[in-house]
DRENDO-1510 file (C-alpha; in Angstrom, 1 decimal, always signed):
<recs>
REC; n; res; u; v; w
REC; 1; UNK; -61.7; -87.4; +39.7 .
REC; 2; UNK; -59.9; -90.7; +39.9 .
REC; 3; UNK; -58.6; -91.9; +36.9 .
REC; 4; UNK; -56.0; -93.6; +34.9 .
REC; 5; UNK; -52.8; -92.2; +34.2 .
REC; 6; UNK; -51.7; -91.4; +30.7 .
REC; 7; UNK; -48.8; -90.8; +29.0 .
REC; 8; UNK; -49.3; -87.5; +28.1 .
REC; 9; UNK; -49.7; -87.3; +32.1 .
REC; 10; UNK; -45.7; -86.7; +32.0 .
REC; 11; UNK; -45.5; -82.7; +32.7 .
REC; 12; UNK; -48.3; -82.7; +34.8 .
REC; 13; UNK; -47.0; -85.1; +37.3 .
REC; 14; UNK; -43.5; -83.6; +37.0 .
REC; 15; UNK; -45.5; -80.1; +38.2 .
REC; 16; UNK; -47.2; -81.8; +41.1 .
REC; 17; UNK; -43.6; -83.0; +42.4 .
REC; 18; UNK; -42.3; -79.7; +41.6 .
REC; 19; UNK; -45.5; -78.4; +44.2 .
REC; 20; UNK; -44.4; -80.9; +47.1 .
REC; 21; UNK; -42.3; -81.0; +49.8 .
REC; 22; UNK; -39.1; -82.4; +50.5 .
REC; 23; UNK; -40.6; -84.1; +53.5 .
REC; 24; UNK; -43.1; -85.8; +51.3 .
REC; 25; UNK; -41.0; -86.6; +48.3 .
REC; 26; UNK; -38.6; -88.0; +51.1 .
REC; 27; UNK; -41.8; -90.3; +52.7 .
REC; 28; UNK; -42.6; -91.7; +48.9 .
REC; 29; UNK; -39.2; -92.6; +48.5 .
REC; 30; UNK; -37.3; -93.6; +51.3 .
REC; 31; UNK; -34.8; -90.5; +50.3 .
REC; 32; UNK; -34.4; -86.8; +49.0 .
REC; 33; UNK; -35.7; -87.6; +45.6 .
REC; 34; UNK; -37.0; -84.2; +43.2 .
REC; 35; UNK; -35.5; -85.0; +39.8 .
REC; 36; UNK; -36.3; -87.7; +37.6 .
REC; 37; UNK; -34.5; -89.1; +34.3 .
REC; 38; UNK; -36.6; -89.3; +30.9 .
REC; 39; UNK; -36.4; -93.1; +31.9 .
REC; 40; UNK; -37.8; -92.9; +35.2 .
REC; 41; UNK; -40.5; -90.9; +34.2 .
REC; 42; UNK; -41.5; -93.2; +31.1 .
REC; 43; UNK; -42.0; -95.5; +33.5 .
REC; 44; UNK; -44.0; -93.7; +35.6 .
REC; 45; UNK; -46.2; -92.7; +33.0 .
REC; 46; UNK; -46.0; -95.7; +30.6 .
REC; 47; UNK; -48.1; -98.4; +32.4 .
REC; 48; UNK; -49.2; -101.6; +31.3 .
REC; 49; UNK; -52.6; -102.2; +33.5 .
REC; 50; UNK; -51.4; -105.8; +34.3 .
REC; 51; UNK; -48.2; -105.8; +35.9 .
REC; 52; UNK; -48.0; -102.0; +36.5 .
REC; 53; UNK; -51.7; -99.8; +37.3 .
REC; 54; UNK; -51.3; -96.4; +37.8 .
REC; 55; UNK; -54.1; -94.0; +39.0 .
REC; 56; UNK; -54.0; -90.1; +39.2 .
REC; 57; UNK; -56.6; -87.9; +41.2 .
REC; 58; UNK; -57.4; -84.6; +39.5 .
REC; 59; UNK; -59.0; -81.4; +40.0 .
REC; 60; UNK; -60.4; -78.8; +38.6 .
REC; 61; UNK; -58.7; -75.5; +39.7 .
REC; 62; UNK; -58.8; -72.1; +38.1 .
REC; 63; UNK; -60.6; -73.9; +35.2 .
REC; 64; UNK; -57.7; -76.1; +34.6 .
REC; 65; UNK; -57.5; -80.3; +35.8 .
REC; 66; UNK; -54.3; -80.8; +37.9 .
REC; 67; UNK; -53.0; -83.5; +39.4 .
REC; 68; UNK; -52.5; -83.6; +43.0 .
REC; 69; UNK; -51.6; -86.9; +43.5 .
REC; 70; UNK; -51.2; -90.4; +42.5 .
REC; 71; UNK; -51.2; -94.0; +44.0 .
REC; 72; UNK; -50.1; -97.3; +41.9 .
REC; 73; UNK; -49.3; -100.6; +42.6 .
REC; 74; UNK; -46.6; -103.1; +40.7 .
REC; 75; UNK; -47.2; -106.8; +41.1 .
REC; 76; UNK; -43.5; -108.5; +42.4 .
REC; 77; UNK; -44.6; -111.7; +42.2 .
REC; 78; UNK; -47.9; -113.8; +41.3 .
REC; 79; UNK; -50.6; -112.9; +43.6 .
REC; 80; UNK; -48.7; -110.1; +45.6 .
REC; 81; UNK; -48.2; -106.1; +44.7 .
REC; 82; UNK; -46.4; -103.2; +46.2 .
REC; 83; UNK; -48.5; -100.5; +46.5 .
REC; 84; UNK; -47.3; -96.7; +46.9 .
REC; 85; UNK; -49.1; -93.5; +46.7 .
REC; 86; UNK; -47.8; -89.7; +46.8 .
REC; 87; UNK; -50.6; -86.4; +47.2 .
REC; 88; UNK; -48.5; -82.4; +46.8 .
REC; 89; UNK; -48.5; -81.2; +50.3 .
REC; 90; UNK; -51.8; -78.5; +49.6 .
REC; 91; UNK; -53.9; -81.3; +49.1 .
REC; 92; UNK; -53.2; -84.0; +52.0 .
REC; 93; UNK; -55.6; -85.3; +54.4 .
REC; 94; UNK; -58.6; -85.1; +52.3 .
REC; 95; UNK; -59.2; -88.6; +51.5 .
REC; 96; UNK; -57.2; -88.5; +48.3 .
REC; 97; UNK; -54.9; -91.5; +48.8 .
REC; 98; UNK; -58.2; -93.2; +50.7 .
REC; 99; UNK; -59.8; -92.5; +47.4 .
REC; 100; UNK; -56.8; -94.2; +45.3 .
REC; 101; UNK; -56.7; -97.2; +47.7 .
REC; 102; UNK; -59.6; -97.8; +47.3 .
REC; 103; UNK; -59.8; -98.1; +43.4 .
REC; 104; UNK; -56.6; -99.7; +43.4 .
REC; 105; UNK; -57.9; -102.3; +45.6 .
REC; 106; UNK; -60.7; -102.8; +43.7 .
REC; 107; UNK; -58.5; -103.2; +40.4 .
REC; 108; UNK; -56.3; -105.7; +42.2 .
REC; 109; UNK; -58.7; -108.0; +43.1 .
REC; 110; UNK; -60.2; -108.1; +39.8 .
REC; 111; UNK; -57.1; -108.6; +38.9 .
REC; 112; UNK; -56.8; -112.2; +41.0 .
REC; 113; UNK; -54.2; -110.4; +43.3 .
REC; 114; UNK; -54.0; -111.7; +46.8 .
REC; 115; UNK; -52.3; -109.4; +48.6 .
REC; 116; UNK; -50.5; -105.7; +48.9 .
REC; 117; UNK; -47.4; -104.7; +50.5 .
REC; 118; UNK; -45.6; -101.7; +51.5 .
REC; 119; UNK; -43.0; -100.1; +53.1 .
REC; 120; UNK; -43.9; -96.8; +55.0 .
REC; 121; UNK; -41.2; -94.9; +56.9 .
REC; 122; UNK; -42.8; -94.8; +60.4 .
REC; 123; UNK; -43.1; -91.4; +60.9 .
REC; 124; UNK; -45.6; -91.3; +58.4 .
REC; 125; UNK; -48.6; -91.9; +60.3 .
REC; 126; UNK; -50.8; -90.3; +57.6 .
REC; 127; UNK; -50.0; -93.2; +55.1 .
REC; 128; UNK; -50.2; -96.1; +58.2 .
REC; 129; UNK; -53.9; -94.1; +58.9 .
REC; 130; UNK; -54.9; -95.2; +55.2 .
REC; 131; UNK; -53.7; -98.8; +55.2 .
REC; 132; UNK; -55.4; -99.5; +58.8 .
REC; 133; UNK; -58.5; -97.7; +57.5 .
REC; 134; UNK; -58.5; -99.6; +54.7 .
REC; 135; UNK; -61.2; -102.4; +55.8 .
REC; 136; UNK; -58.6; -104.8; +54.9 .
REC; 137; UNK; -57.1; -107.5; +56.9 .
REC; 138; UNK; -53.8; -105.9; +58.2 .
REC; 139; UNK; -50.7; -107.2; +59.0 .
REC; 140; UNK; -47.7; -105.2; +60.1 .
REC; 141; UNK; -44.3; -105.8; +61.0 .
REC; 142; UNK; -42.2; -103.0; +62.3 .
REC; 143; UNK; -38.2; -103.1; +60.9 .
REC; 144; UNK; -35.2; -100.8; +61.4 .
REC; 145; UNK; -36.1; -97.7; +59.4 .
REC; 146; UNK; -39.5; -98.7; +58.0 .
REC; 147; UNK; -42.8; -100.2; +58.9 .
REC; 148; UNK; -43.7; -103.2; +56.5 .
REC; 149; UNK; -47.4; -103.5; +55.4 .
REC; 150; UNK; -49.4; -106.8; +54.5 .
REC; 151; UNK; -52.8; -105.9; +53.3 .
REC; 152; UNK; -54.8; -109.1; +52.7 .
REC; 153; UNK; -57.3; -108.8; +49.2 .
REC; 154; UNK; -59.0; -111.8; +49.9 .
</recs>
């Protein structure tokens, strides 16, 4: 299930970093990043839906929902939004962060947004796979340390 995420959200998306790799935690953030401050997680967790949407995807394991991963985008200037999205290591390459794109796509165009961005390291092929299989108009620039994403909403 794709859905939005909530503030109550906050010690279930601390568990799903606690469940993924250094590797990946080091793809999301451009660095070796496993602890959080109360105030980084607020903002995680506290979104507005205008400036700052935040999805979670959830399943149902053991008879309990968990998260295994989350995708969001934060609008940097009118029209334009970076995107990022992070899946725990059990759960990749199963169309999760295809799933998010897509709803946060959707939401940014309702949204009168014309454009996403991102910065993926270039090793990660799996995230570069979702953004060119994204239907989306593409355009990608390739910098020192980091591939820069244009994804065209319009």
């Amino acid at each position: 299930m794709i859905r939005s995420v909530r503030p109550e959200d906050r010690t279930s998306l601390l568990a799903a970093v606690g469940r993924t790799s250094d590797q990946s935690l080091y793809r999301r953030f451009f660095g070796f990043k496993r602890d959080f401050t109360d105030r980084e997680v607020d903002f995680y967790v506290n979104v507005d839906f205008v400036d700052h949407v935040a999805l979670v995807a959830e399943l149902e394991e053991d008879g309990r929902h968990v998260i295994v991963g989350g995708g969001r985008y934060i609008v940097v200037r009118p029209g334009e939004a970076e995107v990022a999205f992070a899946i725990d290591d059990d759960h990749q390459g199963q169309g999760i962060g295809t799933a998010l794109m897509h709803h946060l796509v959707d939401m940014a165009r309702h949204a009168g947004l014309k454009q996403l961005i991102a910065d993926v390291l270039p090793e990660n092929t799996a995230m570069l796979k979702v953004f060119a299989g994204s239907g989306l108009k593409t355009l990608t620039r390739r910098e020192p340390g980091a591939t820069h994403i244009v994804l065209q909403l319009q």
